[in-house]
DOLUM-791362 format. One record per residue (C-alpha): residue number from 1; residue in three letters; x, y, z. Coordinates in steps of 0.2 Angstrom, whole numbers. Layout:
<mibas>
[miba NUM, ALA, [X, Y, Z]]
...
</mibas>
This chain:
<mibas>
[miba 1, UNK, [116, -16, -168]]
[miba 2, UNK, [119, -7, -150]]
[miba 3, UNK, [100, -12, -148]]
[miba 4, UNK, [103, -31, -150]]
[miba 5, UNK, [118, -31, -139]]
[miba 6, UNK, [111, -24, -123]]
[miba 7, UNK, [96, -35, -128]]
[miba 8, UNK, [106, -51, -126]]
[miba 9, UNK, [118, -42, -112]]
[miba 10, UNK, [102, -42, -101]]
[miba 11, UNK, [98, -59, -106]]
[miba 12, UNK, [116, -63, -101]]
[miba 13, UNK, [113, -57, -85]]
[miba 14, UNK, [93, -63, -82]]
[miba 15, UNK, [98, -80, -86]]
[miba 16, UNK, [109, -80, -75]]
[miba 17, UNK, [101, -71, -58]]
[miba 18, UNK, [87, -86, -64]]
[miba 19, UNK, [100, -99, -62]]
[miba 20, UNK, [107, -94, -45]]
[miba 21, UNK, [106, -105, -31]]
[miba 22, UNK, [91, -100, -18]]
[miba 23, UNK, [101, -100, -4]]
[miba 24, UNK, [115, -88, -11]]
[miba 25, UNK, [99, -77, -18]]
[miba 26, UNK, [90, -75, -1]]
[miba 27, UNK, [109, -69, 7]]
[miba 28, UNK, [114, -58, -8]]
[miba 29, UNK, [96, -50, -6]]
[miba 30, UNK, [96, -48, 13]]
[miba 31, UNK, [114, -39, 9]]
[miba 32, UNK, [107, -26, -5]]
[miba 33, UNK, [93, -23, 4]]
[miba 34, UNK, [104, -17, 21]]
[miba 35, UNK, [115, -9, 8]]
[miba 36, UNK, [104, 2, 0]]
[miba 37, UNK, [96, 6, 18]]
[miba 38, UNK, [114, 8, 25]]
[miba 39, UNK, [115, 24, 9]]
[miba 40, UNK, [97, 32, 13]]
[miba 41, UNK, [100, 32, 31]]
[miba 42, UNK, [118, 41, 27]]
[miba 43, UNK, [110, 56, 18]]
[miba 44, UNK, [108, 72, 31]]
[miba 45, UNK, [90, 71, 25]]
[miba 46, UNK, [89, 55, 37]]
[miba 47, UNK, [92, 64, 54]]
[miba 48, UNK, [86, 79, 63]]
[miba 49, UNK, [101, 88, 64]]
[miba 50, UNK, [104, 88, 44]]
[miba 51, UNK, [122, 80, 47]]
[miba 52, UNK, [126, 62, 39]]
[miba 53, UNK, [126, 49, 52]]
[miba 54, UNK, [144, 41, 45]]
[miba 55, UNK, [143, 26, 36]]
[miba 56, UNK, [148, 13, 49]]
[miba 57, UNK, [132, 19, 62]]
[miba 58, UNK, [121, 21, 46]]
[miba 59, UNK, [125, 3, 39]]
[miba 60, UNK, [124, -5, 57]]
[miba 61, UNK, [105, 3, 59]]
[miba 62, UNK, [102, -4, 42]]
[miba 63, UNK, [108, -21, 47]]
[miba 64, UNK, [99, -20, 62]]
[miba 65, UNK, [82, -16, 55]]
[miba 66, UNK, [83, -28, 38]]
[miba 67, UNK, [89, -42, 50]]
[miba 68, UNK, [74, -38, 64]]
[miba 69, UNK, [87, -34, 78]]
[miba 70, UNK, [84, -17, 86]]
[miba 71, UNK, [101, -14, 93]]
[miba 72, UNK, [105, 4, 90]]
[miba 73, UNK, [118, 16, 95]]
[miba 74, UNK, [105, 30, 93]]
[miba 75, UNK, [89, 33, 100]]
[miba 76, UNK, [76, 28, 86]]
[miba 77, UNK, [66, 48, 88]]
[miba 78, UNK, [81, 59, 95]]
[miba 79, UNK, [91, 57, 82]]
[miba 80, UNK, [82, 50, 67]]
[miba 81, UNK, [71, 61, 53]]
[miba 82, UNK, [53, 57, 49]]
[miba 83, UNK, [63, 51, 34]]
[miba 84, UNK, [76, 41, 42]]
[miba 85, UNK, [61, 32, 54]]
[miba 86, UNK, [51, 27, 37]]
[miba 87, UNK, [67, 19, 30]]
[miba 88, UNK, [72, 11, 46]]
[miba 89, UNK, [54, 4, 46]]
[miba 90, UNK, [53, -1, 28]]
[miba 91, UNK, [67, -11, 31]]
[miba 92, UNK, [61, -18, 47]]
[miba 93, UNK, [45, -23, 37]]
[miba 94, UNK, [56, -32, 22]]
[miba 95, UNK, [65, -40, 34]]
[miba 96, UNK, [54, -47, 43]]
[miba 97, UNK, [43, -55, 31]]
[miba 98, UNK, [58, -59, 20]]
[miba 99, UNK, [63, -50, 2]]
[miba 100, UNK, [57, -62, -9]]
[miba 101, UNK, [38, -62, 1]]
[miba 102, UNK, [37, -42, -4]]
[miba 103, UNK, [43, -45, -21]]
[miba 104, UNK, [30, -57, -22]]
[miba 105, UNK, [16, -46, -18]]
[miba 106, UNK, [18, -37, -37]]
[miba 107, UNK, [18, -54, -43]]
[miba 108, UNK, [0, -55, -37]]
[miba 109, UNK, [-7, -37, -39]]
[miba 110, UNK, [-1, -42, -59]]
[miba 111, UNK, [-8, -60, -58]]
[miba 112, UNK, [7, -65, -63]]
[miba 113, UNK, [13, -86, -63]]
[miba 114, UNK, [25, -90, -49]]
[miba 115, UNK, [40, -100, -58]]
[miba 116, UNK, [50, -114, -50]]
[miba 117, UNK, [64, -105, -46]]
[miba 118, UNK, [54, -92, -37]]
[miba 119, UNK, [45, -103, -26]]
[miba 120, UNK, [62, -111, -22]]
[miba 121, UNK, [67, -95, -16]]
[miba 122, UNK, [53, -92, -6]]
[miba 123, UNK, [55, -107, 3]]
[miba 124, UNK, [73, -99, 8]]
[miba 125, UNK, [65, -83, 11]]
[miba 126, UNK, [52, -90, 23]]
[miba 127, UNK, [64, -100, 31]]
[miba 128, UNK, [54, -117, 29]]
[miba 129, UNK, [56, -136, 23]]
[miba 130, UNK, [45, -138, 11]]
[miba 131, UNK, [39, -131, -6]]
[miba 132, UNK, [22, -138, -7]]
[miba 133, UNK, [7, -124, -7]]
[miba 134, UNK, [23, -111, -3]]
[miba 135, UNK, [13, -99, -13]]
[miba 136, UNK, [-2, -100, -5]]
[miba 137, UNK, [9, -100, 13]]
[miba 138, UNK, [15, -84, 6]]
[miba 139, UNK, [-3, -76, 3]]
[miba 140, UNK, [-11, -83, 21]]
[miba 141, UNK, [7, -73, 28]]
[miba 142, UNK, [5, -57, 17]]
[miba 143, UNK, [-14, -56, 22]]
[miba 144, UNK, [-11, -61, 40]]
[miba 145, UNK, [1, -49, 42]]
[miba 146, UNK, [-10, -36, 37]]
[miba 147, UNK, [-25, -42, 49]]
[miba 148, UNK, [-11, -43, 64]]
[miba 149, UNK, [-3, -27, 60]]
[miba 150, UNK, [-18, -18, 57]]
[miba 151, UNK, [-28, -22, 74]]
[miba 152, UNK, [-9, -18, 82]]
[miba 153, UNK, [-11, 1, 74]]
[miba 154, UNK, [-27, 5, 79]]
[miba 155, UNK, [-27, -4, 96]]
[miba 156, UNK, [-9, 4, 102]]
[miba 157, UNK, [-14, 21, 91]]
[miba 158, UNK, [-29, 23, 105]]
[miba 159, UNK, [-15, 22, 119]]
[miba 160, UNK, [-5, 34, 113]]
[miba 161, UNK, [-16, 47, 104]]
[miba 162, UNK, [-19, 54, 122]]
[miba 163, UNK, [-1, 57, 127]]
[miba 164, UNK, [5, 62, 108]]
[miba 165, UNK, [-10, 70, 99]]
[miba 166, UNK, [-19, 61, 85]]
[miba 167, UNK, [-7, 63, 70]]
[miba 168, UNK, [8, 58, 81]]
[miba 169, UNK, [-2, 46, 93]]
[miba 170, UNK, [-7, 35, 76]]
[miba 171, UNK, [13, 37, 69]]
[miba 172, UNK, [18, 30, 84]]
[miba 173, UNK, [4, 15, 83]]
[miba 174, UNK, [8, 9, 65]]
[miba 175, UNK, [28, 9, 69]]
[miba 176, UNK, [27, 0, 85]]
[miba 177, UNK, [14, -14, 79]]
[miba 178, UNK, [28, -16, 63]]
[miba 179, UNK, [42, -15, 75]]
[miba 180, UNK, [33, -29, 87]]
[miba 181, UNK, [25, -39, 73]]
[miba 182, UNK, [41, -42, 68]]
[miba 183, UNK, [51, -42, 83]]
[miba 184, UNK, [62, -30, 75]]
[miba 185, UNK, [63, -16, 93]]
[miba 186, UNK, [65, -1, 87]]
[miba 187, UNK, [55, 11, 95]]
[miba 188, UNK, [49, 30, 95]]
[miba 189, UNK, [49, 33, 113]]
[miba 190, UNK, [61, 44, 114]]
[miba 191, UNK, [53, 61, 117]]
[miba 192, UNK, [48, 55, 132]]
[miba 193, UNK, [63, 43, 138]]
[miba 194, UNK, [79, 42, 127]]
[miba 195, UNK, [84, 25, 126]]
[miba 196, UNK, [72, 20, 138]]
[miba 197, UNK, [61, 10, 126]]
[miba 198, UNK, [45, 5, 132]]
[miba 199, UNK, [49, 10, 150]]
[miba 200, UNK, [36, 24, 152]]
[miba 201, UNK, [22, 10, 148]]
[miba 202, UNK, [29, -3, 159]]
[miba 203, UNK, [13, -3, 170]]
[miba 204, UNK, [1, 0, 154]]
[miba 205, UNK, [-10, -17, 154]]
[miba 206, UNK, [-16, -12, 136]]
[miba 207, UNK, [0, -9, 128]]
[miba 208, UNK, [12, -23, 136]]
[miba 209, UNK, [-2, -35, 129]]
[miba 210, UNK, [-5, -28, 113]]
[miba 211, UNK, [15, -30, 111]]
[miba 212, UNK, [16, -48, 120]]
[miba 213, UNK, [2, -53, 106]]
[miba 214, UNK, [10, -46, 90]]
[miba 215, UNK, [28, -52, 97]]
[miba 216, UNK, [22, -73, 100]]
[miba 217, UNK, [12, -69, 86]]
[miba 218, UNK, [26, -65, 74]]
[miba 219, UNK, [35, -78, 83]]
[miba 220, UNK, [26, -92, 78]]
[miba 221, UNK, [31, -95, 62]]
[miba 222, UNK, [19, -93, 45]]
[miba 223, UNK, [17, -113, 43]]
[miba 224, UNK, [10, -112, 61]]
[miba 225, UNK, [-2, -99, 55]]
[miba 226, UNK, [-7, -112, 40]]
[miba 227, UNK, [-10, -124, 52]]
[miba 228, UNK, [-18, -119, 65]]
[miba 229, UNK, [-32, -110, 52]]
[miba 230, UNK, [-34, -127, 44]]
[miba 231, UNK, [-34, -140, 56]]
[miba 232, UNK, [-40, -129, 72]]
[miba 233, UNK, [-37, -142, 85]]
[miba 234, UNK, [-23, -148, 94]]
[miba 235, UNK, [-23, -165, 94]]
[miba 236, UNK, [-26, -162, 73]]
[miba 237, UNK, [-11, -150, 71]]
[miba 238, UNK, [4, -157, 63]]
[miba 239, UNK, [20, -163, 77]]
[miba 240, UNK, [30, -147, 71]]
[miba 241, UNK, [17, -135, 76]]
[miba 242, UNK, [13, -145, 92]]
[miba 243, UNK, [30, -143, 96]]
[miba 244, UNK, [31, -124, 94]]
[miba 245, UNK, [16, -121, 103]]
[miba 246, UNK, [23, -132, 119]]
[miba 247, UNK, [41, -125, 118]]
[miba 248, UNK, [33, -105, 115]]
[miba 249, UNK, [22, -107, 130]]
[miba 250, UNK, [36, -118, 140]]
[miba 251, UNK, [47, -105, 138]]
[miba 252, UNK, [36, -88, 142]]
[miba 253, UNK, [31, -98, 158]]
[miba 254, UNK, [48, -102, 163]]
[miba 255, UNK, [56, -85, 159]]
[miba 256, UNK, [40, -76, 169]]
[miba 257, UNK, [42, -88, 184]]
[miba 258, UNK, [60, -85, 184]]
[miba 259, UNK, [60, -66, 181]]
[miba 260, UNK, [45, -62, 193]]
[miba 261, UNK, [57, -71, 207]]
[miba 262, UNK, [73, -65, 204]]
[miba 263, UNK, [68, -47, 204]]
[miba 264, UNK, [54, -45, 215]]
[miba 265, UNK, [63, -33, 228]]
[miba 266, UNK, [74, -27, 214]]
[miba 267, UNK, [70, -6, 215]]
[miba 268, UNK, [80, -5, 198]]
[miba 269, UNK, [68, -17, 189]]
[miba 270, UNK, [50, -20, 197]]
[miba 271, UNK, [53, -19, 213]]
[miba 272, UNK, [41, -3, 219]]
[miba 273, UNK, [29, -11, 206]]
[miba 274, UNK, [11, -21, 215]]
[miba 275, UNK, [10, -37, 210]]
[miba 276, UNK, [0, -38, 197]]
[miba 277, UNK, [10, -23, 188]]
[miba 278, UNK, [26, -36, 190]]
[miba 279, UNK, [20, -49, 185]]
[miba 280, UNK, [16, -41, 168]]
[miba 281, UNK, [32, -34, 169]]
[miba 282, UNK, [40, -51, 170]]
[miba 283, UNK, [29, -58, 158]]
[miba 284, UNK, [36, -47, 145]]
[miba 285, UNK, [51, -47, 148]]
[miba 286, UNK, [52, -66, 145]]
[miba 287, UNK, [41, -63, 131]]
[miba 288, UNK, [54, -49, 121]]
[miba 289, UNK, [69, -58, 126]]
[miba 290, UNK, [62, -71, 112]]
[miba 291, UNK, [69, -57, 98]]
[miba 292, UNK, [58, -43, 100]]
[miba 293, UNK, [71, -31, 109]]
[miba 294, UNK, [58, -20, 118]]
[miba 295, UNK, [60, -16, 135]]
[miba 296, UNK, [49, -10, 150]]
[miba 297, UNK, [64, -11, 162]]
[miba 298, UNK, [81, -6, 163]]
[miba 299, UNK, [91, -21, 156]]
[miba 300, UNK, [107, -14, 164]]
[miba 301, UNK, [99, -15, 182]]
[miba 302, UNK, [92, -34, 179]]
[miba 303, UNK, [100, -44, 194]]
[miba 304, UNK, [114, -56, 187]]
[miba 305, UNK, [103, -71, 188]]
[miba 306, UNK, [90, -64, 177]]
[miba 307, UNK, [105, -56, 164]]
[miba 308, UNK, [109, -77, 164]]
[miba 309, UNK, [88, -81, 159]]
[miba 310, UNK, [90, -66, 147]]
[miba 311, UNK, [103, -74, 139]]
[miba 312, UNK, [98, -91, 138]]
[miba 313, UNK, [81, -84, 132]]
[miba 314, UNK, [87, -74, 117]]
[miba 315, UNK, [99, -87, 111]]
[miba 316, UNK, [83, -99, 108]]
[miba 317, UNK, [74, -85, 101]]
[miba 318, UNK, [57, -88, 90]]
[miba 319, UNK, [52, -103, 79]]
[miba 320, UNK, [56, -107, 59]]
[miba 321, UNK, [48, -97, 46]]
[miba 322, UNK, [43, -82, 58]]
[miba 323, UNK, [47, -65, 60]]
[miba 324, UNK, [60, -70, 74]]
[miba 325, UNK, [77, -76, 75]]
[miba 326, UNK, [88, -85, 86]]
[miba 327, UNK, [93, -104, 86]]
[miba 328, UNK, [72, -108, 87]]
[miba 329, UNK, [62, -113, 97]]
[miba 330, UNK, [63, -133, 89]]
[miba 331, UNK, [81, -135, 86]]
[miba 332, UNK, [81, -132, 104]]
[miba 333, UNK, [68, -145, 110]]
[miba 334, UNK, [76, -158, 97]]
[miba 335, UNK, [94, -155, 105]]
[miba 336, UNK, [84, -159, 123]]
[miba 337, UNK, [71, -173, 117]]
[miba 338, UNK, [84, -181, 107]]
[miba 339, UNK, [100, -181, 118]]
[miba 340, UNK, [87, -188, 132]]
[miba 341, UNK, [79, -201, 122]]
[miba 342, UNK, [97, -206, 114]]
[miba 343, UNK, [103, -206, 134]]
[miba 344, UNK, [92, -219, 138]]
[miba 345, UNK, [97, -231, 124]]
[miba 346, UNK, [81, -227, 112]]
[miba 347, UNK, [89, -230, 94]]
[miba 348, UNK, [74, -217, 87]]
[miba 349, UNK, [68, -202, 95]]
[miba 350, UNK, [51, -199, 93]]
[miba 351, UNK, [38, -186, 97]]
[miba 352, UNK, [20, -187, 97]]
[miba 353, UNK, [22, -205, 89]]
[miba 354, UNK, [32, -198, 76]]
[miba 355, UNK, [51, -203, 72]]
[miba 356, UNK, [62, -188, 67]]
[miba 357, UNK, [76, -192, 57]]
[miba 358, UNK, [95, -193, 65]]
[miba 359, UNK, [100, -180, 50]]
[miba 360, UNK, [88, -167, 57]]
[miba 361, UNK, [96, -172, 76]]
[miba 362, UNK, [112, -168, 67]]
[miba 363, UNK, [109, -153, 60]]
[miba 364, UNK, [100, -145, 77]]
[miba 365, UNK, [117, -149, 84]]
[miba 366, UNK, [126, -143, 70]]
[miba 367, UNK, [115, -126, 71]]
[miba 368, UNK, [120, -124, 91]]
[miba 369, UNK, [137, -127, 89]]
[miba 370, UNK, [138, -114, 75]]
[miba 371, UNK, [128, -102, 86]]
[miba 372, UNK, [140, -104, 102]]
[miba 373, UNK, [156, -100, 90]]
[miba 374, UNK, [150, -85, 83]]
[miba 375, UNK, [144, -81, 102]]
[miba 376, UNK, [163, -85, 107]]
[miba 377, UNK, [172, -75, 91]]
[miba 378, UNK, [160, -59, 96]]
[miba 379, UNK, [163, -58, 115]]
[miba 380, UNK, [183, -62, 111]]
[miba 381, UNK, [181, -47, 97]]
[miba 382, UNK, [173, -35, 108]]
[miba 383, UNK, [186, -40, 124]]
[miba 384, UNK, [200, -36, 113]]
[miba 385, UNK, [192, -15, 108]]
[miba 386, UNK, [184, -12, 125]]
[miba 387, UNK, [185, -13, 140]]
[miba 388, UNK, [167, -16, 147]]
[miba 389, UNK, [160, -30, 157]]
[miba 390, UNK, [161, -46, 152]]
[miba 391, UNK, [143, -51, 157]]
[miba 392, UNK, [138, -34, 148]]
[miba 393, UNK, [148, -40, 130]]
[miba 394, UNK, [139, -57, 132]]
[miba 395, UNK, [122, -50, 133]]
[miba 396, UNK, [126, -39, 118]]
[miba 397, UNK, [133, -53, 106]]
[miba 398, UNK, [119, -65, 112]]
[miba 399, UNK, [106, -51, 106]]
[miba 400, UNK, [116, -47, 89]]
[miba 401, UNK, [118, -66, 84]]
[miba 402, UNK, [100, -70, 91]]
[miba 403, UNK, [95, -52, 82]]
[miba 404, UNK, [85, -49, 98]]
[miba 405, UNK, [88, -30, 100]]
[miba 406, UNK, [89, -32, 119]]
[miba 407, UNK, [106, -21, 127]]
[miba 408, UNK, [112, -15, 141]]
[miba 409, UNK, [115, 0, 137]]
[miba 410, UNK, [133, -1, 130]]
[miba 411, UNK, [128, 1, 112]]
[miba 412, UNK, [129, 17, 112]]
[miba 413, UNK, [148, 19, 117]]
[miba 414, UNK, [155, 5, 107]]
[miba 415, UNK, [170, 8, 97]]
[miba 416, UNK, [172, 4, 78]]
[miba 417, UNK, [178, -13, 77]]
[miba 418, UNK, [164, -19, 91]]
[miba 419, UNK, [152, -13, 80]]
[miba 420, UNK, [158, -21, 65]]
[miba 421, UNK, [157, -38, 73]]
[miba 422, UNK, [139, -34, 80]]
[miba 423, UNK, [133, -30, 61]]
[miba 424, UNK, [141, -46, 55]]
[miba 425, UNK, [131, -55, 66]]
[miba 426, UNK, [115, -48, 65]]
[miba 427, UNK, [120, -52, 47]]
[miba 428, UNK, [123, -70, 50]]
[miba 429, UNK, [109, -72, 64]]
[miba 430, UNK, [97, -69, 51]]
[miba 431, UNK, [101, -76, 34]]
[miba 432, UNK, [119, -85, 37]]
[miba 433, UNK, [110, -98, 49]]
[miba 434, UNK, [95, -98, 41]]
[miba 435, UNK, [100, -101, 23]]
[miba 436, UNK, [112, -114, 32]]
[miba 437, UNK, [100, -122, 43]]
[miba 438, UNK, [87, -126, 26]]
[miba 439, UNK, [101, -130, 16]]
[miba 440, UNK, [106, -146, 28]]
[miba 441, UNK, [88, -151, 29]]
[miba 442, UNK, [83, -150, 9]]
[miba 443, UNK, [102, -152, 2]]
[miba 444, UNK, [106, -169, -5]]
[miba 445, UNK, [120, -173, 5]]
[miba 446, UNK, [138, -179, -1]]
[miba 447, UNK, [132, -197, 0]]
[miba 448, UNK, [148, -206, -12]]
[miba 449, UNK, [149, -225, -19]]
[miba 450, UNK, [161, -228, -7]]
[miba 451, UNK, [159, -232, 11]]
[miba 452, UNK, [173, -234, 23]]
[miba 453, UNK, [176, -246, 38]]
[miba 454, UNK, [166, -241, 53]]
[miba 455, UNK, [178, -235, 70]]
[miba 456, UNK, [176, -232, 87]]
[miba 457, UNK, [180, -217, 97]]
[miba 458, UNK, [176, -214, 115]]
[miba 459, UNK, [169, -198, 118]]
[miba 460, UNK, [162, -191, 135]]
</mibas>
């Protein structure tokens, strides 16, 4: 009899995960995965010192890492155990490619049939639009992953097994093509430059390219991926991969242009570099700013003008269905091409000789507003517990909400409640809009029988 009921309790419960709603699944899995990071990372086992990191600094890493960020009040190999930087890149790893993609992965090693619902919630997982071939999206992401990350490790593994031995030179590899792949920033540079990042290889050709390719890469988005493997030309690629490929390169160039400018007598950035040593530099700075979070140059020494360009750059962020965040790289170009194309009296905008719908106008905007209050709540939280610059706070909310990772250096000496805000919107950066964002382009709408009179209202 005690038998029978936990049988039909756990059927109770079963049916009812089964019936949950995609969206709500993909947040409330983002939530226990940074949870269940948040308590591993808590245990003394987790830092070098064999003292508990407290709960509020353990759950903001967690958040951080499960949500791809990089923003850490600690440096990542000072203060962390071997233990604690295999959780923190666990999580950075199941964060990246989405809970639902590594749960997946069982599901094929058993040959196991992928259900509806399932493939539902992958779609929410990978952040895309449609559920056709989903499953086979999922296994060209899995398997590319392993390919990119792969060729990362052994290529960045070669760099640095002459500075940190063999055993510590292919550690430091594996975590920094993860960390890269998926834009997540967390480093293990710390034995030589606290805080620093990737300072100590800012000159390093090898390295900063490795790490640009992995970042744009990861960037892209796995319907990209598909995409570009099928068709293989341009001209034969669908218009939403056309459209990240031109606004990813538009906006590498423009931030590298921009960079190189602004800083090139700059002694605190790459000033005292050569040319060619800055113009690398530039590049990837213009390149991590798009959610990766690594750094080759002190952010807090960046001139004001390219603080603004960092800003602007990390609130785009990456493309739909990557590894990245931010507002992406097509909402963007659909708030541009459409308000131009609606200013010059076109009743359609279209691309590529393509028409995009007025709801998916609509919903970039909706996303951009969304994104510029949260930006506004964070920076109006964080002037109210410190007293900090006001350029400094805006660069540190931009990079929580756009879960870049980029600071700086103030996260370290942020109180309590500013820390709380950041971890909310690392949170939201990565699943609220996200789940949001795919719920207004596949939901149904609340179309009703009736329709009211039309009105006008001047705007402008």
């Amino acid at each position: 009899m005690y038998k029978k009921v936990v049988k039909m309790d756990f059927r109770n419960v079963a049916g009812r995960l089964k019936n949950i709603r995609p969206t709500l699944f993909v947040a409330i899995s983002f939530l226990v995965v940074i949870l269940l990071g948040a308590g591993l990372l808590c245990l003394p086992l987790a830092t070098k010192s064999g003292r508990s990191a407290g709960f509020v600094d353990s759950l903001f890493v967690a958040t951080s890492a499960t949500c791809v960020t990089g923003l850490s009040p600690m440096d990542t190999w000072s203060f962390w155990s071997p233990f604690g930087q295999g959780v923190i890149l666990a999580l950075i790893q199941i964060g990246g490619l989405g809970f639902m993609t590594m749960v997946t992965v069982f599901s094929f090693l058993l040959r196991r049939r992928i259900g509806l619902q399932e493939r539902l919630i992958m779609v929410q997982s990978m952040n895309i639009t449609d559920i056709h071939g989903v499953v086979r999206l999922v296994r060209l992401a899995l398997f590319g992953t392993l390919i990119f990350e792969g060729i990362g490790s052994v290529i960045l593994a070669i760099c640095f097994i002459p500075d940190f031995g063999i055993v510590d030179g292919i550690i430091k590899g594996i975590f920094h093509s993860v960390s890269a792949f998926c834009n997540a920033g967390f480093d293990l540079m710390g034995e030589v430059d606290p805080g620093g990042s990737l300072a100590p290889y800012a000159t390093h050709p090898v390295v900063n390219l490795v790490i640009m390719a992995l970042i744009i890469i990861g960037g892209l988005g796995f319907f990209v991926w598909e995409d570009i493997y099928i068709n293989r030309k341009f001209s034969k690629l669908r218009v939403h991969s056309k459209l990240v490929l031109v606004m990813t390169a538009g906006l590498i160039a423009f931030g590298t242009i921009c960079i190189f400018l602004l800083e090139y007598s700059n002694d605190g950035t790459i000033g005292e570099m050569n040319i060619f040593e800055k113009f690398i530099a530039s590049m990837f700075q213009s390149v991590t700013t798009r959610t990766a979070g690594f750094a080759t140059v002190d952010q807090g020494a960046l001139t004001s003008g390219s603080k603004f360009i960092t800003v602007m750059l990390m609130f785009v962020g990456g493309s739909p269905g990557s590894t990245a965040g931010g507002l992406k790289t097509t909402t963007f170009a659909l708030l541009i091409i459409g308000s131009f194309q609606l200013i010059r009296g076109n009743k359609d905008v279209n691309i590529w000789k393509r028409r995009v719908s007025l709801r998916q106008i609509l919903s970039s905007g909706t996303l951009f507003a969304m994104m510029v209050f949260l930006v506004i709540i964070g920076v109006f939280v964080m002037m109210i517990s410190e007293n900090l610059d006001m350029s400094d706070m805006m660069f540190e909310v931009v990079s929580a909400i756009g879960t870049v990772g980029l600071s700086t250096g103030i996260t370290g000496i942020l109180g309590v409640p500013s820390k709380i805000i950041l971890t909310v919107l690392m949170y939201l950066g990565r699943v609220g809009i996200m789940t949001i964002g795919i719920a207004a382009m596949m939901g149904p709408g609340s179309e009703k029988n009736i329709r009211y009179p039309k009105t006008s209202i001047m705007i402008g």
